[in-house]
C-alpha angles and dihedrals in degrees: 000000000000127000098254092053086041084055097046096045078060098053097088083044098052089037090061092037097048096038084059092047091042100048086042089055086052100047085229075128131031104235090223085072086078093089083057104058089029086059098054094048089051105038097037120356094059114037076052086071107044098048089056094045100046091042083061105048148109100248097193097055090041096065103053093183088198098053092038091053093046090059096053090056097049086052090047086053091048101045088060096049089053089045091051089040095058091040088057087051084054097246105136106147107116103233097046090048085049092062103046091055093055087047092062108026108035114083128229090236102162104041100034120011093046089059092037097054085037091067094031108043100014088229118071085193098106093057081066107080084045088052088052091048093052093058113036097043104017101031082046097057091039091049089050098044094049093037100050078043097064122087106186106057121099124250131042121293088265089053096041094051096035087057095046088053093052101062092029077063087051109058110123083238093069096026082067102047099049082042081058095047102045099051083041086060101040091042087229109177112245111195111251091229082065093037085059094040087056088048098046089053098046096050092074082056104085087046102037097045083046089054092047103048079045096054096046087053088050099045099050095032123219113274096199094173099050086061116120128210098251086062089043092053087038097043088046093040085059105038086043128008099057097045081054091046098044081050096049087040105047097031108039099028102034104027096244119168147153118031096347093063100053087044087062104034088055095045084042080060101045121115120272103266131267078240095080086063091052093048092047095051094049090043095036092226122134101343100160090043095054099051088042087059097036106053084039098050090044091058090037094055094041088056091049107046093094084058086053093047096047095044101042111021114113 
């Protein structure tokens, strides 16, 4: 893909992010108002999607064990690199260099990549195995790590972590997906009436996850010069090293090509997760830190999405 057809498959991207930013700066909309519509992306729009998408799809091309395997690897890899990385900085308490691994190695998936893939690729699907990796192996080793850290909760580490998995299971996100799956599987018949509806809805996801993620930018500003070097070597290591890595990785090491390569190498790319904020405020670990990474690598990979295109697209 050239740069100029990279550029324009952004337009309607930069269009959502920059009229959030631009209405925030102007106060036409209070910036607060970005849970809001963050909220009902996550929690509706689009879960919406991807149930309708994964229920019609084609399950067998979706899970692309190789791919899906090269990119594990390519996390595993990462994971340790951030690890070592943190120990040379002399952080080696669990649950900080926890957080820094899910800083550069976890992807924004809802609120970036799905819109993302959305305008790119015209299908979100192949985020989701991805999705269902996050959750179920990285979020895993993130959860367990924060949670036999914490001194103050009640109930033993089992039940702690056995509780945080449990609703970390239970997010309409993953709840969707599995829903999609398991009709898919069991070739249940879903009325077409609920199958539009699905589609109507998750239609607003990819523009009104964009604004919000615009209007939050624009409500708390970009402080460029306040940025340390941590969040520098974090913010690059995720933009990327681990894009570099998952290409190395897939390509060179498990043989993957064509359009699988370019969908990992691109989710690979995508910004860390609002998600990091969220576990560093319940754990009180690296607050600062977090909202600092995650609003900077959201602005660096946006800026860097037509690179990827150019240099990976099939």
């Amino acid at each position: 893909m050239g740069g100029a057809a990279a550029l324009e498959k952004l337009v309607p991207v930069l269009l959502a992010f920059g009229g959030g930013v631009l209405l925030a700066r102007r106060k036409s909309v209070p910036a607060e108002a970005s849970k809001a519509f963050s909220d009902y992306a996550f929690l509706f729009a689009v879960p919406c999607y991807l149930f309708g998408n994964i229920y019609a799809a084609d399950l067998g091309a979706l899970f692309d064990w190789r791919a899906i395997g090269g990119y594990a690897a390519a996390a595993a890899l990462a994971v340790l690199a951030v690890a070592l990385g943190a120990a040379a900085y002399g952080i080696r308490e669990p649950r900080a260099v926890a957080l820094r691994v899910m800083a550069g190695v976890q992807v924004n998936t809802a609120y970036f990549a799905v819109p993302v893939f959305i305008t790119v690729f015209g299908t979100a699907a192949p985020i989701f195995p991805v999705l269902l990796f996050q959750v179920c192996v990285l979020s895993l080793v993130v959860i367990a790590l924060m949670e036999l850290g914490r001194a103050d909760d009640a109930g033993g580490p089992g039940t702690r972590l056995s509780r945080a998995l449990a609703a970390s299971l239970a997010t309409p996100l993953v709840l969707a997906c599995n829903a999609g799956i398991l009709l898919n599987l069991l070739s249940v018949h879903v009325p077409e009436v609920v199958l539009d509806g699905a589609a109507f809805v998750g239609g607003s996801a990819s523009p009104v996850a964009l604004f919000a993620l615009g209007l939050h930018l624009g409500g708390t500003g970009l402080d460029v010069r306040g940025t340390t070097r941590e969040e520098a070597a974090l913010i690059a290591f995720k933009c990327l090293g681990f894009p570099l890595l998952a290409w190395a990785v897939c390509g060179g090491l498990f043989g993957v090509r064509g359009d699988w390569l370019a969908y990992l190498v691109l989710i690979a790319a995508m910004p860390t997760p609002q998600n990091l904020f969220i576990f560093a405020q319940r754990y009180d670990i690296g607050v600062d830190l977090s909202a600092s990474v995650v609003i900077k690598s959201s602005v660096v990979a946006l800026l860097l999405v037509p690179f990827w295109l150019q240099t990976v697209a099939p």
